[in-house]
VEXDREN-2710 file (C-alpha; in Angstrom, 1 decimal):
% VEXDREN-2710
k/r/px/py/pz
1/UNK/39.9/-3.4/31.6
2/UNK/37.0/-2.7/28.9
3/UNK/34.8/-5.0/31.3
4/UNK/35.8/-2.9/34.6
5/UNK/35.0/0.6/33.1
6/UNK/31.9/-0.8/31.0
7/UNK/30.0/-1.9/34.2
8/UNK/28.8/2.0/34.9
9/UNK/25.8/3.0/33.5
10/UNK/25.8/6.5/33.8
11/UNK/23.1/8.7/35.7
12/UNK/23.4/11.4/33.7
13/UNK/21.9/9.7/30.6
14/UNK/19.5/7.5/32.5
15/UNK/18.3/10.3/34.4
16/UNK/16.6/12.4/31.4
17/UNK/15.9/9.2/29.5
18/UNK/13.9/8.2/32.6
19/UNK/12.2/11.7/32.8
20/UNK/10.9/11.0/29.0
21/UNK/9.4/7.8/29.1
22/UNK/8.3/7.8/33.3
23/UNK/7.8/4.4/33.8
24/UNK/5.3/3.1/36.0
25/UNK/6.1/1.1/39.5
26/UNK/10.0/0.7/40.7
27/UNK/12.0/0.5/37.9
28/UNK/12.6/4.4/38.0
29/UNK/13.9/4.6/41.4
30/UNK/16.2/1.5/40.8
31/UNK/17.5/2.3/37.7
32/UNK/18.5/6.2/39.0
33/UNK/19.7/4.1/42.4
34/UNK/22.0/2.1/39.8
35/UNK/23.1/4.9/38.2
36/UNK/24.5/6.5/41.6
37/UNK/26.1/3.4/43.2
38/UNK/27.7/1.5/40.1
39/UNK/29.7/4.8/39.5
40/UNK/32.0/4.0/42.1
41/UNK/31.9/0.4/41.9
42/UNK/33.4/0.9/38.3
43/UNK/35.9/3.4/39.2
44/UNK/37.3/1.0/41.6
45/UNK/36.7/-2.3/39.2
46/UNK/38.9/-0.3/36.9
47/UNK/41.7/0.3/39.3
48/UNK/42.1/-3.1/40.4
49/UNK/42.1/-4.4/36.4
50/UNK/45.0/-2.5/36.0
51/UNK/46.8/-3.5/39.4
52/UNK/45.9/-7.2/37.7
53/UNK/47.4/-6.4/34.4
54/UNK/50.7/-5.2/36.0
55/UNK/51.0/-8.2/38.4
56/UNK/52.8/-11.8/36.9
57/UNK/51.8/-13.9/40.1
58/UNK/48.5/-15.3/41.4
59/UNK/48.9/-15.1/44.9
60/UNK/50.1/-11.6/44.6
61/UNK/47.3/-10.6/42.8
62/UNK/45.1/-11.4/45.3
63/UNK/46.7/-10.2/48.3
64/UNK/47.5/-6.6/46.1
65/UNK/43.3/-6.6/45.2
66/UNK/42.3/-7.3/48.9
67/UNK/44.5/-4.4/49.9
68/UNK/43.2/-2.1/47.0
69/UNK/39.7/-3.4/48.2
70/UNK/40.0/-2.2/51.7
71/UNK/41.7/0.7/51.2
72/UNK/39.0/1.7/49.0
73/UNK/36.2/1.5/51.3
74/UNK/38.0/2.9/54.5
75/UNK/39.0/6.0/52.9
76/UNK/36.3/6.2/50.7
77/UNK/33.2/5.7/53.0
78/UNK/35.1/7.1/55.9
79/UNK/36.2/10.2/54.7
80/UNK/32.6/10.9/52.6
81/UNK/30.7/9.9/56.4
82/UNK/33.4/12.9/58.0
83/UNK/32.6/15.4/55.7
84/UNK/29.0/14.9/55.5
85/UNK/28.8/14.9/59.1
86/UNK/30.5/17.7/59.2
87/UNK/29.1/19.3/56.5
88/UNK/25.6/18.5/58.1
89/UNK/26.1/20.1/61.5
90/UNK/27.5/23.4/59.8
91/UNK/24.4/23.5/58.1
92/UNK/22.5/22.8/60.5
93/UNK/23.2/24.8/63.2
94/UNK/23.4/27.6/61.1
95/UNK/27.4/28.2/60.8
96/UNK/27.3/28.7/57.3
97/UNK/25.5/32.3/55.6
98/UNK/22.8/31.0/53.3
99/UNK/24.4/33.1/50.2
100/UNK/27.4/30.9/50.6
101/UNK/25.4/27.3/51.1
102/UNK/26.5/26.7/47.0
103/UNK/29.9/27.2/47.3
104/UNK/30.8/25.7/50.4
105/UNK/29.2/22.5/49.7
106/UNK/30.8/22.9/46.3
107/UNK/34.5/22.7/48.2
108/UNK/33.4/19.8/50.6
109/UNK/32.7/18.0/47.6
110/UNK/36.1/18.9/45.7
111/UNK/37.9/18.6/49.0
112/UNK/36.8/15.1/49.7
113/UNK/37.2/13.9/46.5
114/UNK/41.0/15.0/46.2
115/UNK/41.4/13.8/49.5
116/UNK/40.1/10.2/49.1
117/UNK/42.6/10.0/46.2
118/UNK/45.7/11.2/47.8
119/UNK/45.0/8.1/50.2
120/UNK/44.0/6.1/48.0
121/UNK/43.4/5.8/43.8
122/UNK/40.0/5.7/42.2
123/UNK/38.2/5.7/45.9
124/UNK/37.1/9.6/45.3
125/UNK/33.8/8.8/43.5
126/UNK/32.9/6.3/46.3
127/UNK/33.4/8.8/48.9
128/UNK/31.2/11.5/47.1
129/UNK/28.8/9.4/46.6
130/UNK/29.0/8.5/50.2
131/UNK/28.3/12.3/51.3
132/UNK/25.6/13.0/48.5
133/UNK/23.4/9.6/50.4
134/UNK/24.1/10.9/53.9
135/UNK/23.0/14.5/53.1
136/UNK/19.9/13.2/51.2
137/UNK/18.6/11.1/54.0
138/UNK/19.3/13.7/56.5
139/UNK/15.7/15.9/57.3
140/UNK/17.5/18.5/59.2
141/UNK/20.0/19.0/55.6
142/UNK/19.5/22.3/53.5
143/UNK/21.9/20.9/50.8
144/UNK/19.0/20.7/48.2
145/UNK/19.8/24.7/47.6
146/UNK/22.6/23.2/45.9
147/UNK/20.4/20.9/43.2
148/UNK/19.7/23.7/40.7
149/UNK/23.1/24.7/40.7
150/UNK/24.5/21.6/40.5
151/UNK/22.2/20.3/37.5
152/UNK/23.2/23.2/35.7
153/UNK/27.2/22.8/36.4
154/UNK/27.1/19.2/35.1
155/UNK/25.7/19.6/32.3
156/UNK/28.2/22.2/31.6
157/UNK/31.0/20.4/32.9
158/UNK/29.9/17.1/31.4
159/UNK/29.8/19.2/27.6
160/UNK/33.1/20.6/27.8
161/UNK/34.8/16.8/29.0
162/UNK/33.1/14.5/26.1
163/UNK/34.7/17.7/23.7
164/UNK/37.8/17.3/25.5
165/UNK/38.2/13.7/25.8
166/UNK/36.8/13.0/22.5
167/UNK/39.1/14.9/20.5
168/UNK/41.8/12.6/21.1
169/UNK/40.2/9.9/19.6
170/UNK/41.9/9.9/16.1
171/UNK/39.3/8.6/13.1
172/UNK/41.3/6.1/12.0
173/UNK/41.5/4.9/15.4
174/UNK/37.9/4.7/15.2
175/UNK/37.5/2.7/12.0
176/UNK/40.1/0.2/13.3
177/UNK/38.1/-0.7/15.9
178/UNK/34.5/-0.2/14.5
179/UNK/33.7/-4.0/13.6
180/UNK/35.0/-5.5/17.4
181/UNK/33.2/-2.6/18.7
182/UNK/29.6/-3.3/16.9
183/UNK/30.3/-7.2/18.6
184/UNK/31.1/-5.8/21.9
185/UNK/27.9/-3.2/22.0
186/UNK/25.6/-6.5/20.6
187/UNK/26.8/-9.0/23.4
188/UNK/26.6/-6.1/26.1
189/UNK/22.7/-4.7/24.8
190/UNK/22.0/-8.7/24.0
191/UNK/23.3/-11.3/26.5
192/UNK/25.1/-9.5/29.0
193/UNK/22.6/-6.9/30.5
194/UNK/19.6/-9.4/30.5
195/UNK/21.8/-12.0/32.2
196/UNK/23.1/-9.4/34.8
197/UNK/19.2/-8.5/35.4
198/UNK/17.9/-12.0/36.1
199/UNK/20.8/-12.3/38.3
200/UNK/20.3/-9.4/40.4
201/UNK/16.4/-9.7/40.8
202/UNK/16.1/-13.6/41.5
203/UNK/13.7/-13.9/44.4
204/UNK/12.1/-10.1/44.0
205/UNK/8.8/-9.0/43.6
206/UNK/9.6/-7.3/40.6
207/UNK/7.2/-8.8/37.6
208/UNK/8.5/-9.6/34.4
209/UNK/7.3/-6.8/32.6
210/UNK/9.9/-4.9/35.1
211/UNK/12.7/-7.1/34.9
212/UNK/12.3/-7.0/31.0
213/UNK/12.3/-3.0/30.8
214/UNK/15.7/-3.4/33.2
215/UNK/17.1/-5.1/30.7
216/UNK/16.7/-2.2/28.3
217/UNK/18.1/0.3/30.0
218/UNK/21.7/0.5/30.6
219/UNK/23.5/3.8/28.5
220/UNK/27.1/4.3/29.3
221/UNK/27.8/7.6/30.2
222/UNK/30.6/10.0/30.9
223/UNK/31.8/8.3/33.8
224/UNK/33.2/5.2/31.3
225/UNK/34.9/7.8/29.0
226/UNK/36.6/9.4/31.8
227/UNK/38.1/6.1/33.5
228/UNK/38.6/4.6/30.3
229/UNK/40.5/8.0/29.5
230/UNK/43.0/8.0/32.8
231/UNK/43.6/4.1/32.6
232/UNK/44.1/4.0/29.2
233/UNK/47.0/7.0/29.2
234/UNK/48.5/4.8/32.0
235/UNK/48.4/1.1/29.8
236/UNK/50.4/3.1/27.2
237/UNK/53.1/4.1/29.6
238/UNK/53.2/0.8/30.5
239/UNK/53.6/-0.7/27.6
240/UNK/50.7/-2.6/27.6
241/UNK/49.8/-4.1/23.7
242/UNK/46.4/-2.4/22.8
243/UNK/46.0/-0.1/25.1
244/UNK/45.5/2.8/22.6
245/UNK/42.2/0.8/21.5
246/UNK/40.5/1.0/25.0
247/UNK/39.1/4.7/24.5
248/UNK/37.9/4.1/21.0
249/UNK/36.2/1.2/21.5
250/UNK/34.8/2.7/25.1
251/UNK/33.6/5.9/22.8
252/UNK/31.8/3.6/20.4
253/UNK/29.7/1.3/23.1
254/UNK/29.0/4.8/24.5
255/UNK/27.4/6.0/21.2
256/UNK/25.9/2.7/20.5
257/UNK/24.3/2.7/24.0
258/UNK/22.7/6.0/23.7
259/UNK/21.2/5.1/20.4
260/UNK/20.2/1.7/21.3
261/UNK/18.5/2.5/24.4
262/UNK/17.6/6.3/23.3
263/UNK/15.0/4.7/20.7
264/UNK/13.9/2.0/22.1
265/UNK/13.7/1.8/25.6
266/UNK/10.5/4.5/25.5
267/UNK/8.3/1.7/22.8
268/UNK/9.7/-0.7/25.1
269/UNK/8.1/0.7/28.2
270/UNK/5.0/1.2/26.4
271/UNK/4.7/-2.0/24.5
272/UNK/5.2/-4.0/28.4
273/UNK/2.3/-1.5/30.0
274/UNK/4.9/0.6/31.9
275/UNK/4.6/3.9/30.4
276/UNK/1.7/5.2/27.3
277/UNK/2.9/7.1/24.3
278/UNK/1.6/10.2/24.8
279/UNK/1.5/11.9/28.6
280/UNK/-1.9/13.4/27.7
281/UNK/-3.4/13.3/31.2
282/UNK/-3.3/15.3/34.7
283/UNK/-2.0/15.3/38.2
284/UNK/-5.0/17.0/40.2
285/UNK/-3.5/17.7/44.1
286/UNK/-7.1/18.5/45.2
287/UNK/-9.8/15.9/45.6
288/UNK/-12.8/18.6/46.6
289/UNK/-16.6/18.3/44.6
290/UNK/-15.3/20.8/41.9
291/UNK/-11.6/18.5/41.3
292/UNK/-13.7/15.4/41.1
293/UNK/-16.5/17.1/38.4
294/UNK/-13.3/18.2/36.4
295/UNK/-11.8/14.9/36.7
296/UNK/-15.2/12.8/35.6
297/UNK/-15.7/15.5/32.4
298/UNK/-12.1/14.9/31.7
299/UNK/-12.8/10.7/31.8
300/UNK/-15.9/11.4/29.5
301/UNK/-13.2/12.6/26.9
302/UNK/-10.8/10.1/27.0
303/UNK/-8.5/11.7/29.1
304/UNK/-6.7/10.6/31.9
305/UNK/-6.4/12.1/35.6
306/UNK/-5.0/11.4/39.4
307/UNK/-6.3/13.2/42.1
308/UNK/-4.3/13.5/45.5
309/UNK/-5.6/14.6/48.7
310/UNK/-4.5/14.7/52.4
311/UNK/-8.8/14.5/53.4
312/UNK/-9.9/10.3/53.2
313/UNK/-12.9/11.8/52.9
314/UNK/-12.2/13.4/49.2
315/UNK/-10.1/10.9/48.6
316/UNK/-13.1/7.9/49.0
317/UNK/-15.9/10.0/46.9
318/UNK/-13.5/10.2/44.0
319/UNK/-12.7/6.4/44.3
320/UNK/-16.3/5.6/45.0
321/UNK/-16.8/8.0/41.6
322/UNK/-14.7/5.5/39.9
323/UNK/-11.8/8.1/40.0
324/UNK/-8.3/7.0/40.4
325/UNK/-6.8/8.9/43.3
326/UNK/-4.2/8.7/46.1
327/UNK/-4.3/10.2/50.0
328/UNK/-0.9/11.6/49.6
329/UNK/0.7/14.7/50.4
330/UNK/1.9/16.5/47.5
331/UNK/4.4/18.0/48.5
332/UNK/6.2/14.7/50.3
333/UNK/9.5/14.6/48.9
334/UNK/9.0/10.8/47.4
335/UNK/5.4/12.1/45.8
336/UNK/6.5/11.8/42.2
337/UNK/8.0/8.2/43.0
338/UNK/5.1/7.3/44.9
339/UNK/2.4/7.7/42.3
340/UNK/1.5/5.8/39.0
341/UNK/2.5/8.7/36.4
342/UNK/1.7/6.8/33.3
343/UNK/0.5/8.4/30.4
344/UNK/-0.1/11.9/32.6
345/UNK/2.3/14.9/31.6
346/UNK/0.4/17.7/33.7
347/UNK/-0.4/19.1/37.2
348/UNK/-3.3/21.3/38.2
349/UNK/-2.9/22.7/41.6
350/UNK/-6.2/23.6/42.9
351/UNK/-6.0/23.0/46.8
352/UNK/-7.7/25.6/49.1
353/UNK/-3.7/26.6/50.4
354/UNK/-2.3/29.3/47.5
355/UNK/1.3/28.5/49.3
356/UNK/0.6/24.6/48.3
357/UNK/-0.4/25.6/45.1
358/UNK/2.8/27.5/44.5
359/UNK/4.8/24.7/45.9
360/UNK/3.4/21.7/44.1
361/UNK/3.8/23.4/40.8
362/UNK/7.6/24.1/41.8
363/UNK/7.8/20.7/42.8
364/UNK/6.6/19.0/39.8
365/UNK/8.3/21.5/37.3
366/UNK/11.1/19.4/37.5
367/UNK/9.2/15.8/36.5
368/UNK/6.7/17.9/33.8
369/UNK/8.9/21.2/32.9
370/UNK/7.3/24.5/33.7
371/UNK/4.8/24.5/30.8
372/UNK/3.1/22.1/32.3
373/UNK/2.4/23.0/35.7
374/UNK/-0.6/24.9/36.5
375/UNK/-2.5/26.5/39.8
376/UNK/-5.6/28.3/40.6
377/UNK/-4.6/32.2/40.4
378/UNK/-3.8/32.8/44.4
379/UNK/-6.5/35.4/46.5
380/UNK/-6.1/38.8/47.3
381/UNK/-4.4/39.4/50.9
382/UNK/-5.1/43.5/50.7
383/UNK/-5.9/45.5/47.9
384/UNK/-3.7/44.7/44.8
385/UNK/-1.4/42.2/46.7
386/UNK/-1.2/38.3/46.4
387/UNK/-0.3/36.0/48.9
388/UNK/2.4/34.4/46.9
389/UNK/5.0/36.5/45.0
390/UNK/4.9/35.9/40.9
391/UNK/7.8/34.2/40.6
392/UNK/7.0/31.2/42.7
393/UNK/3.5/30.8/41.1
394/UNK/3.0/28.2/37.8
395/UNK/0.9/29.0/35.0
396/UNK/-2.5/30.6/36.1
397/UNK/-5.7/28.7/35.1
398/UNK/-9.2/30.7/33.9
399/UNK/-8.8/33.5/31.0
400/UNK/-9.7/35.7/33.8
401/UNK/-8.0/34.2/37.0
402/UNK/-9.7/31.6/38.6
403/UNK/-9.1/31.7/42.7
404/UNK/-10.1/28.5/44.8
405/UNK/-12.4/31.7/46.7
406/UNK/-14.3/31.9/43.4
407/UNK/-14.5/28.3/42.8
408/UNK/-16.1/27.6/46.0
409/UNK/-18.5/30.5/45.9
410/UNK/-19.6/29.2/43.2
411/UNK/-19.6/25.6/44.2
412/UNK/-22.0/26.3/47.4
413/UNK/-24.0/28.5/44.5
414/UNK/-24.6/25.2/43.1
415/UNK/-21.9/25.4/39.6
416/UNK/-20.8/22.3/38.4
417/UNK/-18.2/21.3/36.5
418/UNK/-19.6/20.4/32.8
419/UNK/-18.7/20.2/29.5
420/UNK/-20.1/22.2/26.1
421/UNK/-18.9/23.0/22.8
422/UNK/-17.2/25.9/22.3
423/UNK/-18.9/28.7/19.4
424/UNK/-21.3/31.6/19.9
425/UNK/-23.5/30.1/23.1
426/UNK/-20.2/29.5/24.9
427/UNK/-19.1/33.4/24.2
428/UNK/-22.6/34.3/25.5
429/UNK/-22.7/32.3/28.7
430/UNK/-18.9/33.4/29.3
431/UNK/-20.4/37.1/28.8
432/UNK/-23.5/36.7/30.9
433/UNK/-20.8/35.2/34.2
434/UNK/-22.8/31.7/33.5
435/UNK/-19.3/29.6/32.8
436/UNK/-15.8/29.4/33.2
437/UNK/-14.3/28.2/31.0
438/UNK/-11.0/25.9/32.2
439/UNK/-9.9/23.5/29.6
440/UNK/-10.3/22.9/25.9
441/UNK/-10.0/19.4/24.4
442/UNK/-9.8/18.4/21.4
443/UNK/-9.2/14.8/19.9
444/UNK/-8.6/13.6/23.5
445/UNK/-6.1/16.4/23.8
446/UNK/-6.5/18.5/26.4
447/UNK/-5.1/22.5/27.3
448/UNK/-5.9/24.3/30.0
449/UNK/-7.2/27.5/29.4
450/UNK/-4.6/30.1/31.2
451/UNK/-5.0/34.0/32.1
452/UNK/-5.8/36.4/29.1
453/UNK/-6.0/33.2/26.6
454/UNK/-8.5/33.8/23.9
455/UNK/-11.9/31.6/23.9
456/UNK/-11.4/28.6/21.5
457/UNK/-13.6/28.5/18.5
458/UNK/-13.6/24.7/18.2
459/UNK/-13.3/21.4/20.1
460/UNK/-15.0/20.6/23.9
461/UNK/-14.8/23.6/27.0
462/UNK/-15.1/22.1/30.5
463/UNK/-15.3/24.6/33.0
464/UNK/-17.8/25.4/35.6
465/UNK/-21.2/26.2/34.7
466/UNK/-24.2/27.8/36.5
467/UNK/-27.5/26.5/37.1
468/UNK/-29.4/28.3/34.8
469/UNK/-26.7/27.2/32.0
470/UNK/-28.5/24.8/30.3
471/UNK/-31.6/26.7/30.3
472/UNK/-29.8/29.6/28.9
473/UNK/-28.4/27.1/26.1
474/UNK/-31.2/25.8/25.2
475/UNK/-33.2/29.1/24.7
476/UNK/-30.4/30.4/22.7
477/UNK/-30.6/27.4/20.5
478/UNK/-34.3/27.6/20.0
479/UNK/-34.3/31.2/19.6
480/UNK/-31.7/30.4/16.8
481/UNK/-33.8/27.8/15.1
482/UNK/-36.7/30.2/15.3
483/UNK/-34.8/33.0/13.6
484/UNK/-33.4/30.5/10.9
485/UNK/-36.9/29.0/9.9
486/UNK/-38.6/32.9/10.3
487/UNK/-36.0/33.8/7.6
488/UNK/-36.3/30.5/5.3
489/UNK/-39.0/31.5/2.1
490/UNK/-42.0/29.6/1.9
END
């Protein structure tokens, strides 16, 4: 029974654990794929322990699990293919208001769960999981209303059940099973998981460096407590010897997971080349003259930076610049799984389109958080008014507002992006409209420079400078030295 309810590896720890160290290539998508699918698969694996454990012949056994087996999948994936069909065409075709998209979905879901049960035990989770993967491949679907609510109901929901079903875990329970329990969590973290991954990836393009970052990442999650929970309540009525030992023990691999792979799966990552310690660089979805001089300044300070564009011809100066950058859409829904992410924590939205803008920043909010997702200021539509309303926009880059209008004014003007130092001749050439200024760095650390931010006093300002900027510098400077030796005795 342990081994049934143990295979799961829960997406709701691997999910934020992947979001912290972003690795690089396709161990991401496969480890959240995992996540989803071996949900059911463990549901079911626990059902058909227990239908073992109660059964005294062999033949029985097997004829009992092939039943359990079939049952399983035609109610499961039937019933989860009828409700997201159904599901899809009502939201398709409109039948369904748009302030009620939440909580109907929310019933299909509870509906087909319960459902799947009644016909058969344990199949519920492989049926949900069946809708969630129809929906998600369909283009027409407008189920993703229903991600922000959902992310915030699990967690909730998720909170409350480890409270619940941990509190009737005794602690001498806990202590009578701590020693088995540390051998259990070392042969799972040690032999079992990298054996399970050079089994499942023989003859795969993965690289070694992939397959060894697989191998350490498997948390348990809540879906183990709960099964181990429910089967364990049922072994006791049966009169099963040891039955009371299965949640403890499930508790404790669960904690020991978390920790184990919590701490080191990030150094991990890092130490094979798959993710860098600090996401220090930036996402630029814009590939015009002005992205690629910011980008080039940035790579003269150490820092890091990806520039995507729809144009090939943007996209093959910044290559031929020796830029790394992709001809992607930014706003394709597989962007953020699509691109090489490592050691970059930011995104600069500077494309001509103030809607795209808007969007990418949404977008990538949820793979960088909100503080780090930044956009030219949008352009004035009529006096006072923006083309995008507030709420939608991400931070606004320039201590004044830059616009992409301005930017390319000042472009065809003949600005470039450069680099100075920030002090007295920065807060002069700010003054006299002859920079502006759009990111500090410091250290290799970089900030952008948002609306009604104070100049920095120290470190590097890139920004865009005029023409006459360095000739304005360098008279300031020798006016300087002129007015330090005039005032020297002697």
């Amino acid at each position: 029974m342990l081994g049934a309810v143990l295979v799961v590896t829960g997406p709701t720890v691997v999910g934020p654990l992947l979001r912290f160290v972003r690795p690089a290539g396709t161990t991401g998508p496969i480890l959240r794929a995992e996540g989803v699918l071996i949900d059911p698969i463990g549901a079911t694996a626990a059902l058909l322990a227990f239908e073992i454990v109660l059964l005294d012949g062999a033949n029985e056994a097997i004829i009992k699990v092939a039943g359990i087996l079939a049952l399983t999948i035609v109610a499961g994936a039937g019933i989860g293919l009828l409700a997201a069909f159904v599901l899809d065409e009502a939201l398709r075709r409109f039948l369904v208001p748009d302030q009620l998209i939440v909580p109907v979905t929310f019933a299909f879901v509870v509906a087909t769960f319960v459902a799947a049960n009644e016909v058969q035990e344990e199949s519920g989770l492989l049926t949900v999981t069946v809708l969630g993967m129809y929906l998600a491949r369909r283009d027409t679907s407008t189920v993703r209303h229903v991600l922000e609510f959902s992310e915030s109901l699990r967690t909730l929901l998720i909170s409350a059940l480890f409270i619940l079903l941990a509190a009737r875990i005794e602690a001498d329970a806990l202590r009578d099973v701590l020693l088995p329990a540390l051998g259990f969590l070392a042969v799972l973290v040690l032999i079992a998981r990298p054996l399970t991954v050079l089994v499942s990836t023989v003859r795969t393009t993965l690289t070694w460096r992939e397959r060894v970052f697989l191998m350490a990442m498997a948390p348990r999650g809540i879906v183990a407590a709960a099964v181990s929970a429910i089967f364990a309540i049922r072994m006791e009525a049966e009169g099963i010897a040891d039955a009371d030992k299965i949640v403890p023990i499930v508790f404790l691999v669960i904690i020991g997971t978390i920790v184990v792979y919590g701490f080191f799966s990030g150094p991990a990552a890092r130490l094979l080349g798959l993710a860098e310690a600090q996401a220090t660089g930036v996402l630029i979805a814009g590939a015009h003259a002005t992205a690629r001089g910011i980008a080039l300044q940035l790579k003269e300070h150490g820092i890091r930076s990806l520039l995507v564009d729809t144009d090939p011809y943007n996209v093959t100066r910044s290559i031929s610049s020796g830029l790394a950058a992709r001809r992607l859409n930014i706003l394709a829904e597989d962007a953020a799984h699509n691109l090489d992410l490592r050691g970059i924590g930011r995104l600069m939205a500077c494309t001509s389109n103030d809607e795209v803008n808007a969007l990418a920043t949404a977008r990538f909010a949820r793979e960088f958080g909100r503080r780090e997702v930044f956009q030219l200021s949008p352009g004035s539509r009529r006096s006072g008014e923006t083309g995008v309303p507030s709420e939608y926009l991400g931070r606004q880059i320039g201590i004044d507002g830059v616009t992409y209008s301005t930017i390319d004014e000042r472009a065809r003007q003949g600005w470039k992006a450069r680099s100075t130092e920030a002090g007295p001749n920065l807060d002069t050439a700010v003054d006299d409209d002859l920079f502006i200024p759009l990111i500090r760095v410091i250290d290799e650390q970089m900030a952008f420079l948002c609306r009604n931010d104070a100049l920095p006093d120290e470190g590097i300002v890139i920004g865009m400078a005029a023409p006459s900027f360095q000739r304005e510098l360098d008279n300031a400077v020798a006016e300087r030295a002129e007015a330090v030796e005039d005032s020297t005795p002697g």
